[in-house]
N, C-alpha and C positions, 0 to 999 in steps of 0.2 A: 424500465429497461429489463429483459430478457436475462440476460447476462450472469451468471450467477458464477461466484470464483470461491473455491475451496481453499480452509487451511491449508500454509506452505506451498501453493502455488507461485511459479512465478513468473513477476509482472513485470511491467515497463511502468514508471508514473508519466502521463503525457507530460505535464506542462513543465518538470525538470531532466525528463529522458535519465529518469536513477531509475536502476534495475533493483528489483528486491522482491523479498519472500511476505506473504502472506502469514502473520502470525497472528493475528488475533479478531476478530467480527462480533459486529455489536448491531444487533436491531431497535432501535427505540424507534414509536412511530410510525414505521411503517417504510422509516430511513434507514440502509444499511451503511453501516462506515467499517471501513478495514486497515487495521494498523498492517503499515508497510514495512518491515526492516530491509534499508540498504543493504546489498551486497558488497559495498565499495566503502572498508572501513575511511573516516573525516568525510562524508558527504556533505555537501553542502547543504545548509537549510535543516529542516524537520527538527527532530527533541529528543536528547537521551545524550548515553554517552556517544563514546566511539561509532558505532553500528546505529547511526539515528533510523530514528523512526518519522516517519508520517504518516497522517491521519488520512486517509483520500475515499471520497465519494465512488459507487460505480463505475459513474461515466468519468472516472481522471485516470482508469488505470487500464490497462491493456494485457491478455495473457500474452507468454513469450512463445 
């Protein structure tokens, strides 16, 4: 995929529709993965405290 999304951008995650910023990108591989922080402090799902985080592929996230 073409698609390429910059730190603190922000996204949609498709498959939970949680809005969030772009904090952090990791290449290994040749795979990119972008930790997501919600916008919506107790979101459902993902890892951390209050402000969860998700891991999401490319194609699971969308610009706003």
């Amino acid at each position: 995929m073409d698609t390429m999304f910059e730190l603190y951008e922000k996204v949609i995650i498709k498959f939970n529709m949680v809005i969030g910023t772009i904090i952090d990108r990791s290449d290994i591989n040749g795979k990119t993965t972008y930790v997501v922080e919600s916008d919506t402090k107790g979101a459902l799902g993902g890892y951390g405290g209050e402000w969860k985080l998700f891991d999401c592929d490319e194609d699971e996230i969308e610009k706003m």
